[in-house]
N, CA, C and O atoms as a GROMACS GRO file, in nm:
protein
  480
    1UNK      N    1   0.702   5.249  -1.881
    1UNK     CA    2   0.610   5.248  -1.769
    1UNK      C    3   0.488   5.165  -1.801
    1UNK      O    4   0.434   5.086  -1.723
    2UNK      N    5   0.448   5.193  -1.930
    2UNK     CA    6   0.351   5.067  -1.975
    2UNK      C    7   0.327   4.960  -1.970
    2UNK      O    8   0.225   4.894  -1.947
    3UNK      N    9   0.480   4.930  -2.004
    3UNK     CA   10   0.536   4.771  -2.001
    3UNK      C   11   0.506   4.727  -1.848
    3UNK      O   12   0.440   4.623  -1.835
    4UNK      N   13   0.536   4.775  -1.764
    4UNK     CA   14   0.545   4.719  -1.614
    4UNK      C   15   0.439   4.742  -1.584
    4UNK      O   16   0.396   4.641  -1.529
    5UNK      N   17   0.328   4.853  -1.588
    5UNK     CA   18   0.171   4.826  -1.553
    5UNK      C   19   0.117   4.679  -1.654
    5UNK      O   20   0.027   4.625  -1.591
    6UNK      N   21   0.138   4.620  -1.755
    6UNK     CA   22   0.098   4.540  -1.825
    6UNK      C   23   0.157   4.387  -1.746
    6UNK      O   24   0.090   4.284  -1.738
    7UNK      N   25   0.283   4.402  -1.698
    7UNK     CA   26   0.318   4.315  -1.620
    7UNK      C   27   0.287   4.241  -1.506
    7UNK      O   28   0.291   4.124  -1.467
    8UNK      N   29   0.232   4.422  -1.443
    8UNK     CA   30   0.210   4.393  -1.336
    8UNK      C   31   0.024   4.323  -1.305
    8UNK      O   32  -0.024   4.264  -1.209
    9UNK      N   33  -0.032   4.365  -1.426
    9UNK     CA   34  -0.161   4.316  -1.431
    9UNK      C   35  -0.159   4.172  -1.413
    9UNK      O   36  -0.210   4.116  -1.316
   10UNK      N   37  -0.090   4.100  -1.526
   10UNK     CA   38  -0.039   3.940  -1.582
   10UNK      C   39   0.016   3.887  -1.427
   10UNK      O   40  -0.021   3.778  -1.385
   11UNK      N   41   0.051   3.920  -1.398
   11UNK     CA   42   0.129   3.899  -1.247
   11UNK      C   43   0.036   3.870  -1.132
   11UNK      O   44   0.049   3.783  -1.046
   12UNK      N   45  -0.082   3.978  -1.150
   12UNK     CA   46  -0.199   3.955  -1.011
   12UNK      C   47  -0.282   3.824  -1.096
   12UNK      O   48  -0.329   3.721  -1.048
   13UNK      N   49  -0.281   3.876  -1.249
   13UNK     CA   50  -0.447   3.784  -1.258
   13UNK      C   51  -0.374   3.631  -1.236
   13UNK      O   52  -0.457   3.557  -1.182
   14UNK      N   53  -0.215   3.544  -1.267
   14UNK     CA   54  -0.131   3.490  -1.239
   14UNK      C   55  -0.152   3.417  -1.093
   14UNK      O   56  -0.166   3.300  -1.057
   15UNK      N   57  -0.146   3.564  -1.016
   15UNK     CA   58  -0.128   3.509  -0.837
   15UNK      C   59  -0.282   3.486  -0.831
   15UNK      O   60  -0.294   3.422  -0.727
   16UNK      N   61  -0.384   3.500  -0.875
   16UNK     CA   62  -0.542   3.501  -0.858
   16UNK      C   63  -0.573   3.362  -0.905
   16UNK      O   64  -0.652   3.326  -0.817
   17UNK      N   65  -0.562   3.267  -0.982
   17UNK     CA   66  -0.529   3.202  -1.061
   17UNK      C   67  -0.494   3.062  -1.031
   17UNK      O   68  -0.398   3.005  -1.083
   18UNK      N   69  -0.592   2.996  -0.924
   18UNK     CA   70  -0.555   2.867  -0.852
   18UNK      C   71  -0.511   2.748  -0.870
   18UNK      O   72  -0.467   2.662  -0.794
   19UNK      N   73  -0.540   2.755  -1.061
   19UNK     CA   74  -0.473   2.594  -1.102
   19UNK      C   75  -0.333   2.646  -1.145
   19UNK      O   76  -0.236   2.580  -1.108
   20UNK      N   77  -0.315   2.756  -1.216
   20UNK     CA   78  -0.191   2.820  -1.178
   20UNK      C   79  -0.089   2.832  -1.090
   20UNK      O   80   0.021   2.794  -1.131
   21UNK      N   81  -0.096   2.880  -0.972
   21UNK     CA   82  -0.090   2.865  -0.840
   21UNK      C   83   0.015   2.686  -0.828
   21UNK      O   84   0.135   2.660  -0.824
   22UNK      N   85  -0.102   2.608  -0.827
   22UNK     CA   86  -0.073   2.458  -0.796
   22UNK      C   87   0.052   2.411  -0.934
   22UNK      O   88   0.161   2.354  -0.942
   23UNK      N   89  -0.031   2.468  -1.010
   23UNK     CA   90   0.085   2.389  -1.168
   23UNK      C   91   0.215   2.459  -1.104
   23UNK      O   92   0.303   2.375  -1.126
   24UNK      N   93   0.278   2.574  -1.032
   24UNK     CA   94   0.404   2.624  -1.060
   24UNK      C   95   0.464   2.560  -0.902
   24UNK      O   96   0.580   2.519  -0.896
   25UNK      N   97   0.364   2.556  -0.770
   25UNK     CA   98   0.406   2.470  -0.690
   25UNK      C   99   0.473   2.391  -0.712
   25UNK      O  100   0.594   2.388  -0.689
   26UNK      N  101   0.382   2.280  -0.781
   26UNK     CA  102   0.441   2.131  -0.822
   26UNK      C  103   0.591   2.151  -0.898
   26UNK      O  104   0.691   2.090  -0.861
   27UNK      N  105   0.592   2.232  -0.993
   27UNK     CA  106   0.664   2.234  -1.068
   27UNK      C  107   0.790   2.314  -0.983
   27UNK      O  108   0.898   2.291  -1.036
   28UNK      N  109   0.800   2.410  -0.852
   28UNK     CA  110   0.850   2.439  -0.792
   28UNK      C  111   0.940   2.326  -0.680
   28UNK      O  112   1.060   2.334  -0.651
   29UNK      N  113   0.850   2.234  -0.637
   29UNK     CA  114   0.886   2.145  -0.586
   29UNK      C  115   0.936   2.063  -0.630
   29UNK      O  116   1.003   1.997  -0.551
   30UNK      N  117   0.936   2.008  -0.800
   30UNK     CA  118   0.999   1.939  -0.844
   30UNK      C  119   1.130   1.948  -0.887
   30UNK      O  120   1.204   1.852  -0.912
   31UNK      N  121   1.174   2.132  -0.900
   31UNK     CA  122   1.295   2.180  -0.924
   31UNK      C  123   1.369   2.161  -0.815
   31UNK      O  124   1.485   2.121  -0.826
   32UNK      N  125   1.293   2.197  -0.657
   32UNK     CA  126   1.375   2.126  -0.558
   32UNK      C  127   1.414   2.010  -0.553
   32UNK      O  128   1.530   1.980  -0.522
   33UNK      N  129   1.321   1.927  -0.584
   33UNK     CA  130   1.390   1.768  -0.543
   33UNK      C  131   1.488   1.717  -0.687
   33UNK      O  132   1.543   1.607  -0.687
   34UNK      N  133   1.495   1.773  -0.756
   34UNK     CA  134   1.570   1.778  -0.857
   34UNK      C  135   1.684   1.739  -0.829
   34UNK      O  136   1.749   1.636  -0.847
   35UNK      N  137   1.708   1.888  -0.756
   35UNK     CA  138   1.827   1.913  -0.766
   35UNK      C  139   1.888   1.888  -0.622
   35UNK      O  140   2.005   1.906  -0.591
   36UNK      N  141   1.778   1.840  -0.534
   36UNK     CA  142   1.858   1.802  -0.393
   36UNK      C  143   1.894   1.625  -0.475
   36UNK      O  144   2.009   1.592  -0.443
   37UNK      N  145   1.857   1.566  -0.525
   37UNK     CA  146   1.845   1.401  -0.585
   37UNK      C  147   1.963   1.413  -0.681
   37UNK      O  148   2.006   1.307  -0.727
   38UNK      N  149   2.040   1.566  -0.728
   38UNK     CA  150   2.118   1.531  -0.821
   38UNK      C  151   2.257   1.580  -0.757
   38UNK      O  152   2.362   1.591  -0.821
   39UNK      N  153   2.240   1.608  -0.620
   39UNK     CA  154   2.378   1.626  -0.552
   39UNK      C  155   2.432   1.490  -0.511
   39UNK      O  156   2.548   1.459  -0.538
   40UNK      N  157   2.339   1.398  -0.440
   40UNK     CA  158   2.432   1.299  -0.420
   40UNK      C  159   2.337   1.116  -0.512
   40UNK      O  160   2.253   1.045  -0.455
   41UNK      N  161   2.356   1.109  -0.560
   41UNK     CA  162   2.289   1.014  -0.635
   41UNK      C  163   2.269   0.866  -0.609
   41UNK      O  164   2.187   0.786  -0.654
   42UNK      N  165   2.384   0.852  -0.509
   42UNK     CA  166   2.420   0.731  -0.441
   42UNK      C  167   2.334   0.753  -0.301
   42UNK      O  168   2.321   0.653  -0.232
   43UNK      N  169   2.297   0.831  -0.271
   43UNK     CA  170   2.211   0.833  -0.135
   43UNK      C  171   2.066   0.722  -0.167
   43UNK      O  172   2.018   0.625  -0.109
   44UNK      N  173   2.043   0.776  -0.254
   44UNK     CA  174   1.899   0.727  -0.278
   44UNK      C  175   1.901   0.543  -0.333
   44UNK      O  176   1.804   0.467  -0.336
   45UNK      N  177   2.002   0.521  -0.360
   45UNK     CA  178   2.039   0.378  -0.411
   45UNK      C  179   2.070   0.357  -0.253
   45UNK      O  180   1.986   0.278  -0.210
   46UNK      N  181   2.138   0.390  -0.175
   46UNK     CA  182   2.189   0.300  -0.022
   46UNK      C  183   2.040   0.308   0.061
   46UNK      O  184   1.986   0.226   0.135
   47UNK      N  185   2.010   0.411   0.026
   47UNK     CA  186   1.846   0.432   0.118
   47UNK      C  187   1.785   0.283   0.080
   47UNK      O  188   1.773   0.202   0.172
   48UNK      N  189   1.750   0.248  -0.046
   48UNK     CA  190   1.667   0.169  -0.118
   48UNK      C  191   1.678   0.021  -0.099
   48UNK      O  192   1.592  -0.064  -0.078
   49UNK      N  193   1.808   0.013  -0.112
   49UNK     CA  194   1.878  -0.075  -0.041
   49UNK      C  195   1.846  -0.153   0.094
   49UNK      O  196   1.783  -0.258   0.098
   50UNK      N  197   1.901  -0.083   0.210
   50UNK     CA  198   1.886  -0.086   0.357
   50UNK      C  199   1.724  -0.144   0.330
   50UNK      O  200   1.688  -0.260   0.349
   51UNK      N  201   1.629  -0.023   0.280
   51UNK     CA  202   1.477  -0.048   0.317
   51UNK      C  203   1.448  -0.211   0.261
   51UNK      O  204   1.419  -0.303   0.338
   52UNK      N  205   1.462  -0.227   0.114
   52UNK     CA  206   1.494  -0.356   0.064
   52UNK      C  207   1.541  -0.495   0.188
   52UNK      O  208   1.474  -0.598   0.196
   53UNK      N  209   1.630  -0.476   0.248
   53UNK     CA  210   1.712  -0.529   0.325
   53UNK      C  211   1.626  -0.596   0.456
   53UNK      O  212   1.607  -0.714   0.488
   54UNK      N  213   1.573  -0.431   0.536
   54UNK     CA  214   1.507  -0.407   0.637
   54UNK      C  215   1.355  -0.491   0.589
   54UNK      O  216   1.275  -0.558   0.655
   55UNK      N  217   1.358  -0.461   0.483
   55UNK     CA  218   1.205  -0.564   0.430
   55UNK      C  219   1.206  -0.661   0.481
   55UNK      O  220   1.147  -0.699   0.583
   56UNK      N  221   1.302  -0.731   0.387
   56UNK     CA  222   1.294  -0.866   0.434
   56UNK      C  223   1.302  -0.934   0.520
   56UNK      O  224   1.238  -1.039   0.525
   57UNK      N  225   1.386  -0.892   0.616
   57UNK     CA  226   1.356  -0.932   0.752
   57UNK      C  227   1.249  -0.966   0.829
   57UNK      O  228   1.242  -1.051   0.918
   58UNK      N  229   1.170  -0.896   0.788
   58UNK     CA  230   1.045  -0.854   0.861
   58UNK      C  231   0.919  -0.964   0.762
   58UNK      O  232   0.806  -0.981   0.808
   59UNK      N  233   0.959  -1.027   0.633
   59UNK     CA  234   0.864  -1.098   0.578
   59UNK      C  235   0.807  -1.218   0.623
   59UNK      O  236   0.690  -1.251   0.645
   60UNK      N  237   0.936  -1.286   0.632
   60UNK     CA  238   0.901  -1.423   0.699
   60UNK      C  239   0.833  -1.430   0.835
   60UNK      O  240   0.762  -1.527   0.864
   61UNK      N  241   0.859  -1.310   0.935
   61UNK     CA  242   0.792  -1.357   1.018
   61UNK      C  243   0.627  -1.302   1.052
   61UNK      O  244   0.562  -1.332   1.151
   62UNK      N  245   0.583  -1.213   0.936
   62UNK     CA  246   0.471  -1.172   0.966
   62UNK      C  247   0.376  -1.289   0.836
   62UNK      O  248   0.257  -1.317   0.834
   63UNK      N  249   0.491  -1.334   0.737
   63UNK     CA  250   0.422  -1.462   0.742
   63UNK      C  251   0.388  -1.585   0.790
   63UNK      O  252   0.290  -1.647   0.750
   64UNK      N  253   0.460  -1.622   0.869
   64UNK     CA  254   0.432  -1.725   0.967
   64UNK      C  255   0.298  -1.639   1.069
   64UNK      O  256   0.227  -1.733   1.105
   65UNK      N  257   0.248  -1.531   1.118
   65UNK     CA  258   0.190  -1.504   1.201
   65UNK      C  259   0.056  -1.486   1.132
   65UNK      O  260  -0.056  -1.508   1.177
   66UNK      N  261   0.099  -1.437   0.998
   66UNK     CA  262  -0.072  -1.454   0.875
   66UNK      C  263  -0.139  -1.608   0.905
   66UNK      O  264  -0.255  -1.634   0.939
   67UNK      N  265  -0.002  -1.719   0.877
   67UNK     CA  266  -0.034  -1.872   0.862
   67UNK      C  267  -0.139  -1.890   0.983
   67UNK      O  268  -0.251  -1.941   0.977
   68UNK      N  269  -0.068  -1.831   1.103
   68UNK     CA  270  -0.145  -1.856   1.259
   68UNK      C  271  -0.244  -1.853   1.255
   68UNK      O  272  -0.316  -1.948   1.285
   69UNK      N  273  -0.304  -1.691   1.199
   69UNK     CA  274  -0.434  -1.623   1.204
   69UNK      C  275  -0.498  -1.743   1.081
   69UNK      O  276  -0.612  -1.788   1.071
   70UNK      N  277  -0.408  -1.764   1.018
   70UNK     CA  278  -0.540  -1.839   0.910
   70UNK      C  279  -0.588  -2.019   0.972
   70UNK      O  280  -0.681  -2.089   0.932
   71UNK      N  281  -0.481  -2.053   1.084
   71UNK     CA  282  -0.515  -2.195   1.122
   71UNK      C  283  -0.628  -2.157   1.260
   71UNK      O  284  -0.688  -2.245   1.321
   72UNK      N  285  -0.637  -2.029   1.286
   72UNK     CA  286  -0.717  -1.958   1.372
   72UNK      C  287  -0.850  -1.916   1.350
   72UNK      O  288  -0.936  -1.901   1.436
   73UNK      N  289  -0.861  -1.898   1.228
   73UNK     CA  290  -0.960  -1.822   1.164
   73UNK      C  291  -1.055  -2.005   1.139
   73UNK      O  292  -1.168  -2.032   1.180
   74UNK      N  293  -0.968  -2.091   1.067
   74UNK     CA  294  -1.005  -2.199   1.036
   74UNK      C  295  -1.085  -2.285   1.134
   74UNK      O  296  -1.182  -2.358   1.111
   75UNK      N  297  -1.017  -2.257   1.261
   75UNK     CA  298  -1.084  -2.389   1.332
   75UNK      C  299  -1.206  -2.289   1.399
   75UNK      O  300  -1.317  -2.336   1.424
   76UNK      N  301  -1.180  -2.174   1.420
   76UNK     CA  302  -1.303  -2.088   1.457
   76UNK      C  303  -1.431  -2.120   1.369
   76UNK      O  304  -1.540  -2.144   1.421
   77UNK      N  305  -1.407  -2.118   1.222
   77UNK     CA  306  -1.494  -2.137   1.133
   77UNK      C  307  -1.570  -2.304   1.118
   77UNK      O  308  -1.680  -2.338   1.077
   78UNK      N  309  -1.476  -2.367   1.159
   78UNK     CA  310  -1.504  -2.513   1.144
   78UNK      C  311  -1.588  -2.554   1.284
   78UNK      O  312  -1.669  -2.646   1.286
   79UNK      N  313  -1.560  -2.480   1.387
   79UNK     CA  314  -1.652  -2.515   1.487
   79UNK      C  315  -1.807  -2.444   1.469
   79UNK      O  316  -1.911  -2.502   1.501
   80UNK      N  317  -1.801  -2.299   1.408
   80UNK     CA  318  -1.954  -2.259   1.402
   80UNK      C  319  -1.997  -2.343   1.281
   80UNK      O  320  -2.114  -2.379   1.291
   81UNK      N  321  -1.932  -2.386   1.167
   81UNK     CA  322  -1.976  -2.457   1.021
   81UNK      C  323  -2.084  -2.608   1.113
   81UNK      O  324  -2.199  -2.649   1.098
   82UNK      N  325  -1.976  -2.647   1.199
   82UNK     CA  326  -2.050  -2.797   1.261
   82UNK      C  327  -2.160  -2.731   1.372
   82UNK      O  328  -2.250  -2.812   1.392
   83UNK      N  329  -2.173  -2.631   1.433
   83UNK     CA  330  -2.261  -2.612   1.482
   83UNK      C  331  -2.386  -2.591   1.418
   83UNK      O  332  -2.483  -2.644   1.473
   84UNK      N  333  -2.402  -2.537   1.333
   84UNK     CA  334  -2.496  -2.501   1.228
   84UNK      C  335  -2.570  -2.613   1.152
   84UNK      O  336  -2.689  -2.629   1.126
   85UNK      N  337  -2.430  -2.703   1.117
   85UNK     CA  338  -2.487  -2.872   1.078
   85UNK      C  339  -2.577  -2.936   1.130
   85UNK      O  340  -2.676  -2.990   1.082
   86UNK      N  341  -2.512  -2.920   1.313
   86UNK     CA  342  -2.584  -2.971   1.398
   86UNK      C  343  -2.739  -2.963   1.448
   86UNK      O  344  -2.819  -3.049   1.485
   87UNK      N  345  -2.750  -2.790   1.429
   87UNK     CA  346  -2.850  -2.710   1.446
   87UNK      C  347  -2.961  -2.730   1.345
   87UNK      O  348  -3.079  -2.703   1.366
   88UNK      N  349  -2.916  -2.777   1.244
   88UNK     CA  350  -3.010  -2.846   1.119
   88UNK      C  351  -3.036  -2.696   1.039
   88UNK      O  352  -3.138  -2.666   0.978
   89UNK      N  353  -2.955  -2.638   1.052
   89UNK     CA  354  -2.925  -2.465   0.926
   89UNK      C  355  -2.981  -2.539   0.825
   89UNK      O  356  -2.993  -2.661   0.811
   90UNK      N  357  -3.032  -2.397   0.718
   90UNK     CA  358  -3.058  -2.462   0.590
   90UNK      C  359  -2.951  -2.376   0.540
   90UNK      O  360  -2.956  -2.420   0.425
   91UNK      N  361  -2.819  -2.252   0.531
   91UNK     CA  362  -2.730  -2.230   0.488
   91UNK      C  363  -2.606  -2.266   0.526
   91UNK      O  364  -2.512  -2.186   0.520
   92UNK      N  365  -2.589  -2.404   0.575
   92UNK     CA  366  -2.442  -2.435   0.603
   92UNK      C  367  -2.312  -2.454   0.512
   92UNK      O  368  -2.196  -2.456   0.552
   93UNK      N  369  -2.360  -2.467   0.374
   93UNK     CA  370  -2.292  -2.460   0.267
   93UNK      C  371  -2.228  -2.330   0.242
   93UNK      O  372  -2.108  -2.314   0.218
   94UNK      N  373  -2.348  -2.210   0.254
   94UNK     CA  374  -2.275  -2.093   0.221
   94UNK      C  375  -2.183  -2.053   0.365
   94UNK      O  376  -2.086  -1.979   0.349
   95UNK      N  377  -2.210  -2.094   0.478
   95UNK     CA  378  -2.093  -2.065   0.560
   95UNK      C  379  -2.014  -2.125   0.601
   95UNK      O  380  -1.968  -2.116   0.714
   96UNK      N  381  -1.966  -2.241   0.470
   96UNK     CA  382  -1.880  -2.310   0.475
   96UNK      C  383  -1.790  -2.278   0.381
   96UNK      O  384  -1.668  -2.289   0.381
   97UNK      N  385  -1.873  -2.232   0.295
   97UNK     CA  386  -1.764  -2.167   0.176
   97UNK      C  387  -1.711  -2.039   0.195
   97UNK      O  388  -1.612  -1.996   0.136
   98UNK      N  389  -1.775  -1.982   0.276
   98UNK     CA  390  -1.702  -1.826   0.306
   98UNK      C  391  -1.630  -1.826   0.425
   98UNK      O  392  -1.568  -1.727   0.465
   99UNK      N  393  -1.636  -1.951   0.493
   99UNK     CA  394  -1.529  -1.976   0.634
   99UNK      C  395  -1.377  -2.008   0.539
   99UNK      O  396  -1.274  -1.941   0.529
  100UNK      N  397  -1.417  -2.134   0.480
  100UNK     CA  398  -1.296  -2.222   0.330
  100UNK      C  399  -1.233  -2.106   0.278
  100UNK      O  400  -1.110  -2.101   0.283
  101UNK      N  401  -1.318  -1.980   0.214
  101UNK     CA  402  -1.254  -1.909   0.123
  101UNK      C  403  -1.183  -1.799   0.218
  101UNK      O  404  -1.095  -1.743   0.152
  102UNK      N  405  -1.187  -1.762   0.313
  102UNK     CA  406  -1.148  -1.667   0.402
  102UNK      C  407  -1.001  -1.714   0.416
  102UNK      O  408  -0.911  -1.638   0.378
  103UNK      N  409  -0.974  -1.827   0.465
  103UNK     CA  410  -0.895  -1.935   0.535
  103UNK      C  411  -0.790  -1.993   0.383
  103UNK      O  412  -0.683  -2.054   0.386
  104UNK      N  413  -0.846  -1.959   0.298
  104UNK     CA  414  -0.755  -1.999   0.174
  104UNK      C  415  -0.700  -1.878   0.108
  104UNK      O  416  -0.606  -1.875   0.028
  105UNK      N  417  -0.794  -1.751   0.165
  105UNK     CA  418  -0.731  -1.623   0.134
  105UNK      C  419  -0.597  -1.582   0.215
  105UNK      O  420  -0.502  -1.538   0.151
  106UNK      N  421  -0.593  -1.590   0.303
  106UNK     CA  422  -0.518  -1.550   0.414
  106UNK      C  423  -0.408  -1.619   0.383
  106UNK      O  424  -0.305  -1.551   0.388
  107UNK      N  425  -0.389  -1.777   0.342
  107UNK     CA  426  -0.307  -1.828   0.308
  107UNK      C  427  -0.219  -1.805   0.213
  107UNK      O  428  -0.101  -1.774   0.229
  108UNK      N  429  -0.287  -1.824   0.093
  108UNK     CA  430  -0.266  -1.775  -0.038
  108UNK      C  431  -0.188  -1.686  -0.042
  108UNK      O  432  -0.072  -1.683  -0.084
  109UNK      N  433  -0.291  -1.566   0.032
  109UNK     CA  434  -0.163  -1.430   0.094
  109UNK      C  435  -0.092  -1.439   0.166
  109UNK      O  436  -0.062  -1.322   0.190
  110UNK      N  437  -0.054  -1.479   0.205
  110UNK     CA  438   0.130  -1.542   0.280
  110UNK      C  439   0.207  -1.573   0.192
  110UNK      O  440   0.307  -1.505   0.169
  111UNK      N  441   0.175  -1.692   0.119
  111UNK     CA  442   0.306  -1.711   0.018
  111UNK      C  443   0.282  -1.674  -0.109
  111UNK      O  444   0.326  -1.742  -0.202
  112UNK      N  445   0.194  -1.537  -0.134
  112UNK     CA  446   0.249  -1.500  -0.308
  112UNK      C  447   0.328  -1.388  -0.194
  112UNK      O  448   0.445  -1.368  -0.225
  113UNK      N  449   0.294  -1.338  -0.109
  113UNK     CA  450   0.404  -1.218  -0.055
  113UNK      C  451   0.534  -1.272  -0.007
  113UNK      O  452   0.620  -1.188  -0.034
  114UNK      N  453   0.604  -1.409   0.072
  114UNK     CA  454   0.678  -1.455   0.027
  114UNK      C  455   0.739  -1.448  -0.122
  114UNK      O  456   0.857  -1.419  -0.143
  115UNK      N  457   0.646  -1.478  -0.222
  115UNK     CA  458   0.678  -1.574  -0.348
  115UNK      C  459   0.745  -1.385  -0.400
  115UNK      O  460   0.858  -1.359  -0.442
  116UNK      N  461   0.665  -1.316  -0.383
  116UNK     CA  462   0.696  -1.168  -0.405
  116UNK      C  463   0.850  -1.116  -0.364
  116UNK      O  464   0.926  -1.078  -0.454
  117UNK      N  465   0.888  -1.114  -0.244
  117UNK     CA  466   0.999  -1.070  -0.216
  117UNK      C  467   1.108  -1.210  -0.234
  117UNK      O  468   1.224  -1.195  -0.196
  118UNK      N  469   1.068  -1.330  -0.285
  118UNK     CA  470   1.172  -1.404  -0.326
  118UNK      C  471   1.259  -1.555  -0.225
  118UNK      O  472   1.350  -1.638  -0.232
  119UNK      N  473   1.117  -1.491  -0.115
  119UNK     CA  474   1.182  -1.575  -0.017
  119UNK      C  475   1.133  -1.741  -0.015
  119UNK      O  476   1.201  -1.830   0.035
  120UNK      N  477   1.017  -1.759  -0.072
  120UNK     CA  478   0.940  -1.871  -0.120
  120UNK      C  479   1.007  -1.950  -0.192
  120UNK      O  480   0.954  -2.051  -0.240
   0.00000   0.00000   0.00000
């Protein structure tokens, strides 16, 4: 009878016990996905796959629409850069370089994400 009042103490201060609590969750949840991931093993390879697949599809043309925004972004920038020229600015340099660098970012990022999934 000892034994189980001693148990039963370890048991509340246990359930009281919030990083506790979380450590046996996790560790609860991980026994689930365990063992749902070790019934069929080939699911998760065809899933990976398809998504892989379904990627790519979808790369090329949201890079061509980055390219747009960046020949968009460009001439937007190139018309306020010459206005400013015009206007006799004394910072037309710096918003020429942060129009340039915007416009070379955008780019840039198009084809390392191409260059990324292989399609480059």
């Amino acid at each position: 009878m000892k034994l189980t009042k001693k148990l039963a103490a370890k048991a509340a201060r246990f359930a009281r016990n919030k990083r506790m609590r979380a450590i046996l969750a996790i560790g609860a949840g991980y026994g689930m996905l365990n063992s749902v991931m070790a019934q069929n093993p080939g699911a998760g390879v065809t899933g990976l796959t398809t998504a892989e697949t379904s990627l790519r599809t979808y790369v090329d043309p949201v890079c061509n629409i980055v390219m747009v925004i960046g020949g968009i972004v460009g001439l937007v920038g190139a018309i306020r850069v010459f206005s400013k020229w015009q206007n006799g600015d004394q910072d037309v340099t710096k918003s020429l370089m942060a129009w340039l660098g915007s416009c070379v970012f955008l780019v840039v990022g198009a084809l390392v994400v191409k260059a990324f999934f292989g399609l480059g």
